[in-house]
N, C-alpha and C positions, 0 to 999 in steps of 0.2 A: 449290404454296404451302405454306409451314410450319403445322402447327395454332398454336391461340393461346390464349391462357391457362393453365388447365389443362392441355391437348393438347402443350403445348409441350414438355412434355421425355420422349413417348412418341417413342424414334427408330423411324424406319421401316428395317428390314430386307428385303431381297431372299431370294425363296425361295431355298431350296436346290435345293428340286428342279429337276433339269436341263428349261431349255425353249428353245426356240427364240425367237430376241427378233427379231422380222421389224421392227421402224423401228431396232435397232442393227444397227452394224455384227458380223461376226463377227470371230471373235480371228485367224482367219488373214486377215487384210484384204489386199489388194494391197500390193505392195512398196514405191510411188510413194506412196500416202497414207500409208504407214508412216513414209517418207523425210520426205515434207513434214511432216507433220504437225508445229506446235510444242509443245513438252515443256510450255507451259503456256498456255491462252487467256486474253485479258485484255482487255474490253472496255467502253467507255464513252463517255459526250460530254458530260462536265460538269454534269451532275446531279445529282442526289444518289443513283443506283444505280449497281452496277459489278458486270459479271459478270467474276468471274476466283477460279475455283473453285480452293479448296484440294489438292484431291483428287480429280481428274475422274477421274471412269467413264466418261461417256457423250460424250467431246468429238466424236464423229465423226456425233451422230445426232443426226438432223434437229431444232430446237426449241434451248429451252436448256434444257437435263435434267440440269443440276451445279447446286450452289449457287452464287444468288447473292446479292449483299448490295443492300437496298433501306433505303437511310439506313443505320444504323450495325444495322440486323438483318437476322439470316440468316436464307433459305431455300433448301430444298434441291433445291428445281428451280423453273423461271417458268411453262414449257408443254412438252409434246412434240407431235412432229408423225408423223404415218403417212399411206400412199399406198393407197390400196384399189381396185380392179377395179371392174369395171360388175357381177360377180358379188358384191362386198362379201368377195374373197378379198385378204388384205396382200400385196400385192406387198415382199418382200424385197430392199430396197436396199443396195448396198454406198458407202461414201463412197469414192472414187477417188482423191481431191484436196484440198488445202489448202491456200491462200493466203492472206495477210493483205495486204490494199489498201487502205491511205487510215485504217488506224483498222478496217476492217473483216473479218471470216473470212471468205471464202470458200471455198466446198465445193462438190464437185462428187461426186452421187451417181447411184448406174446399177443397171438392174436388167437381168433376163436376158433381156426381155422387147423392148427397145431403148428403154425410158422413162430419160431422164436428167433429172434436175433440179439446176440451180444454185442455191446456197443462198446467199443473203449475210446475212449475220448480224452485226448492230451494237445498239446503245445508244444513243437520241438525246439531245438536249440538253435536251430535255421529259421526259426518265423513260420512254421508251418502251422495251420488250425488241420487235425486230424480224426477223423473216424474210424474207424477200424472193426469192420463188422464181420461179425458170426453168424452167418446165416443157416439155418438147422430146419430142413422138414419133418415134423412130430408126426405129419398128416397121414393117411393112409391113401395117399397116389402120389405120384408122381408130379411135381407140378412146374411152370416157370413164375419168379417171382422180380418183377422190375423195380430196381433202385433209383429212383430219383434226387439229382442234387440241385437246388437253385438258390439265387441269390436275388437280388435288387438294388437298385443302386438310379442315379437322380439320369437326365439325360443331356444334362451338360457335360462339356471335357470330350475328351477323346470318346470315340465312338466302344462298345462293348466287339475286342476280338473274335470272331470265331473259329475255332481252329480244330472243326473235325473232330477230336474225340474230346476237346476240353475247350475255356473260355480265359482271354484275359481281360481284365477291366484295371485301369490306369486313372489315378484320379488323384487332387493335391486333397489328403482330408484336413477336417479340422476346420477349427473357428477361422475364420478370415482375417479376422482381426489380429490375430499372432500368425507368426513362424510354424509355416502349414505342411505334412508331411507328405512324400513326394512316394508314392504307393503304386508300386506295381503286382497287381495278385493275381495269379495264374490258379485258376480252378479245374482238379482233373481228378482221375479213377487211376491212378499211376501204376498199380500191379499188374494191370494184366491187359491186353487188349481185349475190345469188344465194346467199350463206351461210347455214345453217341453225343453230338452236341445240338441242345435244341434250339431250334430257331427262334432266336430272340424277339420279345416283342416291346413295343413301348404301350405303354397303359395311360389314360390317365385317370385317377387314384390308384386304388389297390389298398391290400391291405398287408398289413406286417404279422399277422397272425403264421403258424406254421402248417398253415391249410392246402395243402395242394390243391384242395377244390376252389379255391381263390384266386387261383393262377390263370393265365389265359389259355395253358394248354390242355383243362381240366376236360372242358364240352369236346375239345374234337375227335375227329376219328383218328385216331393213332397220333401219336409222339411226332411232329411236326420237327423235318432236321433240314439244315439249311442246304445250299444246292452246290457250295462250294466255300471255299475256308474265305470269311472275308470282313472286313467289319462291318456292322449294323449301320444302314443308311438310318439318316437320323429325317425324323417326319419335319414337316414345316407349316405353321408354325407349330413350336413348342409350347404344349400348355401346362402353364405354369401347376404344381403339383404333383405334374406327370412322372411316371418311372418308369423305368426298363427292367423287363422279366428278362435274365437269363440263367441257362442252368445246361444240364447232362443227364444223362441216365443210361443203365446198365442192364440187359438182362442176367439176369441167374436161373439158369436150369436148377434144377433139384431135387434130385431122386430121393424115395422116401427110406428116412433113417439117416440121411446123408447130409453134409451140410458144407459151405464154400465162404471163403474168405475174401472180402474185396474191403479197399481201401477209399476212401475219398476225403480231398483234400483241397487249403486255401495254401496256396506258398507266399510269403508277402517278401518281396523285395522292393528297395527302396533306390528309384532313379529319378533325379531332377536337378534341376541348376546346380551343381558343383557337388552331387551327391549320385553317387555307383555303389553300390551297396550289396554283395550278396553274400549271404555268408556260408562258411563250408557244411558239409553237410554231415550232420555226427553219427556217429558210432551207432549202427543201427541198431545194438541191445542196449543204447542207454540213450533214444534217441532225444528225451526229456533232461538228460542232464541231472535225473536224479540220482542215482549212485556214487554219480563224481563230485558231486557236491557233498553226499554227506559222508563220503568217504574223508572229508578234511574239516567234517565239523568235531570238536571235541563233545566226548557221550557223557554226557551228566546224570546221575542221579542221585536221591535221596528221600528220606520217610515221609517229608512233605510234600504231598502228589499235588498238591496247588501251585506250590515253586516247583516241580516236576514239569509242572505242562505251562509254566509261564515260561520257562527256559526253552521247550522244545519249542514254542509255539513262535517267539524272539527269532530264531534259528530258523522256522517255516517262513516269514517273510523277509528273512533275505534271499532266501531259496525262491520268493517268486516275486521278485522285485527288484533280483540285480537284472545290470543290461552290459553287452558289453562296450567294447570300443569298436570305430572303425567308421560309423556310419555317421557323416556331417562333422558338425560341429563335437561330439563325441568322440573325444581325441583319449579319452582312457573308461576302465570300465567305472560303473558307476551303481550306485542302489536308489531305485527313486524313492520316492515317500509315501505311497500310497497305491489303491487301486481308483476307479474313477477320475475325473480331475486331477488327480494327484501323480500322474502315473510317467512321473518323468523326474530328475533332480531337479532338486530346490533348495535355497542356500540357505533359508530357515530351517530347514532340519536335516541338512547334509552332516555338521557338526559333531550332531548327536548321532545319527547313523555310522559315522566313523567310528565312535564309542562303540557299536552295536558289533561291526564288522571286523574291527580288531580280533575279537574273538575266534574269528576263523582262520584256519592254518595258514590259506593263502592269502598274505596281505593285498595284492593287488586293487580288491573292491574298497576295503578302506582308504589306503593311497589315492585310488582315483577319484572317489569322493571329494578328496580335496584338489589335485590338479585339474580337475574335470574344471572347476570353477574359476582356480589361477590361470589356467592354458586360456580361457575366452574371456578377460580379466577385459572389459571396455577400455578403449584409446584412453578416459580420463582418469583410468586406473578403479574404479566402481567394479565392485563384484555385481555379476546377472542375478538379481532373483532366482530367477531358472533358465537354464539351457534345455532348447529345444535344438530339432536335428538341423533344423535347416537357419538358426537366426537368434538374435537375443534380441533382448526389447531394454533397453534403455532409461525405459520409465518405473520398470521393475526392479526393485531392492530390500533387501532388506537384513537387518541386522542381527549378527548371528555371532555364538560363539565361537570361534574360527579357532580364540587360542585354547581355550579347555579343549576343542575335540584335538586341535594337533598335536597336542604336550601329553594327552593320554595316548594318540596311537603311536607317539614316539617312546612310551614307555615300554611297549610291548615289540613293537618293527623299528626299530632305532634303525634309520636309514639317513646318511649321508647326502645319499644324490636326490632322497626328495627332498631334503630340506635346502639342497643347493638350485634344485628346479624351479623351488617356489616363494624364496625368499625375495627376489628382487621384485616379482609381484605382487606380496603381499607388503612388501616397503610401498606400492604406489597406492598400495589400497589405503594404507595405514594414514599415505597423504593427503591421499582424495577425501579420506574421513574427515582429518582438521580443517583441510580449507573447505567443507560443502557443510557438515554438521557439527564444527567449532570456529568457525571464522573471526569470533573474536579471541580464539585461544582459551578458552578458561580450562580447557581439559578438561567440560560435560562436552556431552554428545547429544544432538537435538534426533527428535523426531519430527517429523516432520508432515505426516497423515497416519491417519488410523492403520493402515494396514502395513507400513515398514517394521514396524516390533513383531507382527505375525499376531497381534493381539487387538485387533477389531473390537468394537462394539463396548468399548468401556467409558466410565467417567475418568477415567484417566483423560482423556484428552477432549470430552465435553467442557470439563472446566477449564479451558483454556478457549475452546472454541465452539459454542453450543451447536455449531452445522458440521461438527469434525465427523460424526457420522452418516453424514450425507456423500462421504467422495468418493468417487468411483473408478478411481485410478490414480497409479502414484505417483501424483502430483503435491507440489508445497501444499499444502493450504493453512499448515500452522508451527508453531517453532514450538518445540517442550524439549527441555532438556530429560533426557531418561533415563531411569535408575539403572535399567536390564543393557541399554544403549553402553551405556557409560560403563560398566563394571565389562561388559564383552570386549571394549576398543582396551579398557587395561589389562584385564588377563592377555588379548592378543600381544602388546606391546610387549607387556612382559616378557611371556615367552620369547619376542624375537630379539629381545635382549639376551638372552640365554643361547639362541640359534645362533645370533651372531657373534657371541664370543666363542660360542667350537666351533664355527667354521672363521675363525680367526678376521675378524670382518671389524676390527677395532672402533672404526670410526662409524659406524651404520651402530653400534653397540653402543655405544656413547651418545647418541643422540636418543634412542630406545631408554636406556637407563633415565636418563634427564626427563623423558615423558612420564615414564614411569613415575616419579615422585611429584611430578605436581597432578597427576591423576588421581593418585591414591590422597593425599592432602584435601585436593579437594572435594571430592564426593565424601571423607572421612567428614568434612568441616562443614561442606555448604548444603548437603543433601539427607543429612541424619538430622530425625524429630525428635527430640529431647521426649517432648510429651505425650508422643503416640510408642515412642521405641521401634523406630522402624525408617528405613532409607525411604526418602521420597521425589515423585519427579520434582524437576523445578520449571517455575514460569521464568523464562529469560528478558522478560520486560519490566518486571516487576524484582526478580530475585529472589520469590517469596515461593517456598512451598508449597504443591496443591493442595495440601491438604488430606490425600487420597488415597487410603492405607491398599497398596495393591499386594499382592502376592510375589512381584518380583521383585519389589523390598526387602524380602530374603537373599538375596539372590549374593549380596556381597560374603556373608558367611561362609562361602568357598573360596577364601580369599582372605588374605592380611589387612585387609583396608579396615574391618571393625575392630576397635578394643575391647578389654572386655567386659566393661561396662556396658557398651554395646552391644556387645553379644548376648548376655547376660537379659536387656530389655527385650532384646529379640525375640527369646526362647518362652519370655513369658509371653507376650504376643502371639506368637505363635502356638501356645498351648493352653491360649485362652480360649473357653468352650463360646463365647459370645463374639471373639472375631473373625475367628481361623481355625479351630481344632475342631471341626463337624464331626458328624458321625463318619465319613469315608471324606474326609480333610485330604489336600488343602485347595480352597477355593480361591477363584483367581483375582477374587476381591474381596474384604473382609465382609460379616457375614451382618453389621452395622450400618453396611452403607445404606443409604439411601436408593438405589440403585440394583440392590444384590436379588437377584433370582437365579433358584436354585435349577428351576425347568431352562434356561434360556430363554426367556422370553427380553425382548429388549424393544422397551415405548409400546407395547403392549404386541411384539409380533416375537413367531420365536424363531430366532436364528440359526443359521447353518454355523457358525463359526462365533458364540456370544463366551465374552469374558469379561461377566459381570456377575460370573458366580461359580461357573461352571469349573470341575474340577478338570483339570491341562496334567495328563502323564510327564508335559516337557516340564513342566512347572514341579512335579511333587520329585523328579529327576535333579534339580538342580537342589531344590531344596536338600533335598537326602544329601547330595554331594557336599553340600555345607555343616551340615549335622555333625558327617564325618570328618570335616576337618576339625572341628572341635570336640568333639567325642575322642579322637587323638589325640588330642590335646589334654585331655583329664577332663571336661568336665562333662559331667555326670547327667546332668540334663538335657545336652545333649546325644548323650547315649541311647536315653530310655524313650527321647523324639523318634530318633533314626531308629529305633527298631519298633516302635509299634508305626509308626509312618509306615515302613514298608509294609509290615502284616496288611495296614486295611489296604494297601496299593495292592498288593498280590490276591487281595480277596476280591476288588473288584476288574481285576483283569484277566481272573483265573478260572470264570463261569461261575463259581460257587454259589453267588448270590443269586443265580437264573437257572441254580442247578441241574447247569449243565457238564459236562466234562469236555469240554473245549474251552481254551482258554481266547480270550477278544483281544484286538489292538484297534478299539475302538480310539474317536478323536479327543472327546471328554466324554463326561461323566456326573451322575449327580452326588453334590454331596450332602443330600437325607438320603439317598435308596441306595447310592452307591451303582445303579443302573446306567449302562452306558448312552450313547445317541448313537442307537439305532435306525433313528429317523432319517439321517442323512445319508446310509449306505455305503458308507465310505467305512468296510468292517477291518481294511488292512492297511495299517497309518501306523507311519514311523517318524516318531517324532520323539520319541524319549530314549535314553540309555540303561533300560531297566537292567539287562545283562550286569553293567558295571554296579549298579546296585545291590541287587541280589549276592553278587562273588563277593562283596565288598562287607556288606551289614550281613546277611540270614549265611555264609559262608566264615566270614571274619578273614581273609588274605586280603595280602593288597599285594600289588604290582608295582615297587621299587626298585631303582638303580640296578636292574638289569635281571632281577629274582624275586621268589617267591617268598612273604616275608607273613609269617602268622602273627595276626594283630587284633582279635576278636574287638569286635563291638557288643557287646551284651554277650548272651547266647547265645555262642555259633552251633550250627546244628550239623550233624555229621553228614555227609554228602562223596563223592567219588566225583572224580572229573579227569575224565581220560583224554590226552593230546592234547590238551592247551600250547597255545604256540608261546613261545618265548623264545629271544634272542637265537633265531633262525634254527633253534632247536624245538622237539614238543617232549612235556609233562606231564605226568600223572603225579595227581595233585589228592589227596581225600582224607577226611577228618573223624578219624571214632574213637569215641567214648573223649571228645573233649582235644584228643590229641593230631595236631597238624603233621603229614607227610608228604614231602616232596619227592620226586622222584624221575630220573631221566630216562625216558622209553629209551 
């Protein structure tokens, strides 16, 4: 477990010194767990935890000993596990094997001894971190073999429980500086009696390796257990660095040939100021929440196994990314954005996640996507950045398509009561927007720091403020009116001019309408470059253009605001091999600039998060989405955009290029190698609607006034798609030799 409070931003380091790690495996491991083994583990059952560690060390040994995310905060391991002799000597295991079934890791570990254990390793739908071992005598005697479980954790906060066969540890995690999560984990051997709890010690250093020989229970004589159930008297003084060893352990008899099953487990419930939290416990043959999930995904297939495994893989990270409701401020279910840092809702790419989750039977996670964010809509009427469990932050925001994603999942879950739930808070948002980022009315929309567009690190907003780069939280520090700003506050208006004429809201419609047309005017008039062809921010002191050809320039092309002169310059812009059309296109600044690198690199460092060249999934999403509005349209040019756009899209998120057969939902991407950032770890990131893409261009349907409507863009390629939800009904849908059928299961 992470320290807390204070403790929190002491990192734990791995000695140097060379030792032997008897519960890891070694670096020369067998060939066949090398082979299997996945480049990344990722695990969950719709919770509100997810293990799928940024930067595994330790994916082969027993326990989960990477980080993982419990609510939206990180820790850097949950438990580890070690095997000990009847002597109390570690028997040194190697992992053999690695399979993933059903949602779950399995692993298969051996020692020399003939002790095999099978590991299955999951995340239940209750917050449990789980192990589930097989333990098998191969040997030829009889032997006993002891299971140890331990954890770590800082020695502030509430003292570590001890409670006779198991331990609780109670701690607020997470950065200090946010809305910190309120953790109560209870560590135990649940199946069976016979576990013991060891007496806990405080240390100061230690090490975070998965070494039971590094523990302090290693040297003694026998397994040290406390003398009555109580909590750990904590030493005085506390030195700084310090941590507390606790943990359990198990024997296991085992006759030879014979083998016994025991369980061991993290339960994470969540108690603290105005937060009760426990959730029921499921279905113990689907305790992961895998079955029931994809029992309501629609099954797709087709010839193209790149779009094959881009769509399954779309459909795997809402599978380990939604969370539900009930706990804090999480007043509906919700799908976060990512693993790491990311691992909670965010109102930059909630949007496009609702595009994603549409697609699934049960509307719920889409819907709540969006309520999640109106329900805790700030007194000023400001949507949160992101919602955490316990609090929002005020200084976080940021601008987001709100009316594309909600006009798309109303295409498909046409629901009444959410658009009546969420209309009078998205009317405060809509006002909060004119009076905070249009004050003087022109109908642009300012930014206001690097990081409210979700687009850091560009000369977008250098030229306006050469230290725009320098800020460190969202605070003013500059005014630009912006293209992507601007185009999202009119799609939304839009749309709630359309909301509020079916829910007969006449005068809330009448004032929408009226925005409507001096928005579209003026971005049409004050923000289109004659001579570059292309929408641009603006300076609001000046009223002069930056000059700045960015990528979300595009962006009004889904949308009636361009003519089609306009559109027309666009397309060649856009499929010009010297601004915009790379080899794995499109970059999120033209390729001219002054500024543009293809690595990330920004003032000569390379960033986590650079768009100043780097290829954005959210970005080549929105673009495709405008393609098709005009591709519908008749023109031709943009047809034959939208459909090679997608090819290289699906080539670089389909493994192809790393040939691999896993498909990535990496952050960006390059656009010479078309290779993703890796670097950053963040391998499960949802920020685009590639779903809607795919069904839309390499399929050819679209999702019209209430049906399935065949409207191919280029060549559509024959495909099957079973249980698509529509109008509270599902569909089988699928395309051969050319020809569209619909059909009601």
């Amino acid at each position: 477990m992470p320290a807390a409070k204070k403790t929190n931003s002491v990192k734990r380091t791995p000695k140097t010194k060379a030792k032997s790690r008897p519960s890891a495996p070694k670096a020369a491991a067998s060939s066949d767990a090398a082979s299997a083994q996945p480049k990344k583990m990722a695990l969950a059952g719709g919770g509100y935890c997810l293990y799928a560690p940024r930067f595994p060390r330790f994916a082969l040994s027993p326990g989960f000993c990477d980080e993982a995310s419990i609510s939206h905060a990180l820790v850097p391991s949950v438990f580890f596990l070690a095997f000990l002799d009847q002597a109390g000597k570690v028997l040194q295991t190697t992992c053999t094997s690695v399979a993933m079934e059903n949602g779950k890791a399995v692993l298969t570990h051996s020692d020399a001894s003939g002790l095999t254990v099978v590991e299955r390793r999951f995340v239940t739908q209750d917050d449990r971190f789980v192990c589930e071992l097989d333990l098998l005598n191969g040997g030829k005697e009889d032997r006993e073999v002891t299971v140890v479980m331990w954890t770590t954790t800082d020695p502030e906060g509430e003292p570590v429980s001890l409670e006779g066969d198991s331990f609780r540890i109670r701690r607020n995690l997470g950065d200090a500086t946010q809305p910190q999560v309120p953790a109560d984990i209870h560590y135990s051997n649940p199946d069976s009696k016979g576990a013991k709890c060891l007496q806990a010690f405080f240390s100061e250093g230690g090490s975070d390796l998965p070494s039971f020989e590094e523990t302090p229970w290693y040297d003694m004589t026998g397994l040290p257990t406390p003398r009555a159930k109580r909590p750990v008297e904590k030493p005085s003084p506390i030195i700084a660095g310090s941590r507390v060893y606790a943990g359990l352990f198990r024997p296991v008899p085992l006759k030879v040939g014979e083998s016994s099953t025991h369980r061991f487990e993290a339960n994470v419930v969540f108690k603290g100021k105005g937060i009760n939290f426990r959730a029921r416990r499921p279905d113990a043959k689907d305790e992961n929440g895998w079955q029931a999930f994809w029992q309501g995904v629609p099954k797709f297939s087709c010839d193209d196994k790149a779009i094959e495994r881009v769509v399954r893989h779309r459909f795997e990270l809402l599978y380990l990314l939604r969370q539900p409701h009930g706990a804090g401020l999480y007043s509906s279910p919700a799908i976060c954005e990512g693993n790491g840092p990311f691992h909670l809702p965010t109102s930059f790419s909630a949007p496009a996640i609702m595009r994603e989750a549409r697609w699934l039977q049960d509307p719920s996670y889409a819907r709540g996507c969006l309520k999640l964010f109106f329900d805790n809509l700030l007194h000023n009427g400001q949507v949160p950045g992101r919602v955490y469990m316990s609090g929002t932050d005020a200084n976080d925001f940021y601008h987001a398509d709100w009316g594309g994603g909600f006009e798309s999942l109303d295409a498909m879950h046409n629901d009444k009561a959410t658009k009546k739930a969420v209309l009078m808070a998205m009317q405060r948002y809509v006002k909060w927007v004119g009076n905070n980022r249009d004050p003087e009315g022109s109908g642009l929309t300012d930014i206001v720091n690097h990081f409210e567009a979700g687009q850091e690190f560009s000369r977008r907003y250098t030229v306006i403020d050469n230290k725009a780069d320098r800020a460190e939280e969202f605070t003013e520090q500059f005014r630009l009116k912006g293209i992507d700003a601007s185009v999202f506050r009119y799609r939304l208006v839009k749309w709630l001019h359309a909301v509020a004429e079916e829910i007969q809201e006449k005068a809330m419609a009448n004032r929408f309408h009226a925005e409507v047309e001096v928005i579209l005017d003026t971005v049409r008039k004050k923000m289109w470059d004659e001579k570059a062809g292309i929408f641009m921010d603006l300076d609001p002191k000046n009223r002069r253009k930056t000059n700045v050809k960015a990528a979300v320039g595009f962006y009004p092309l889904a949308t009636d605001i361009p003519n089609q002169k306009q559109v027309d310059a666009m397309l060649d812009l856009l499929s010009s091999r010297e601004e915009f059309w790379a080899k794995y296109p499109v970059p999120s600044i033209a390729m001219s600039d002054s500024t543009f690198d293809a690595a990330g690199q920004w003032k000569g460092t390379r960033k986590g998060s650079p768009w100043n060249g780097r290829v954005w999934p959210v970005v080549n999403s929105h673009i495709l989405e405008g393609l098709c509005y005009w591709a519908e349209r008749g023109n031709k040019k943009a047809q034959k955009l939208a459909n090679d756009l997608l090819k290289r899209t699906i080539t670089m998120m389909s493994g192809q290029i790393e040939g691999m057969d896993v498909a990535n939902s990496l952050e960006h991407y390059n656009p010479e190698t078309g290779l993703g950032s890796r670097y950053r770890g963040v391998d499960l990131h949802l920020n685009a609607f590639v779903l809607d893409n795919i069904f839309r261009i390499a399929c050819g349907f679209a999702v019209r006034f209430g049906e399935v409507q065949d409207d191919p863009i280029g060549d559509a390629i024959d495909f099957r798609l079973q249980g698509m939800p529509l109008g509270n009904k599902l569909w089988d849908i699928d395309r051969k030799n050319g020809r569209l059928r619909v059909q009601l299961q």
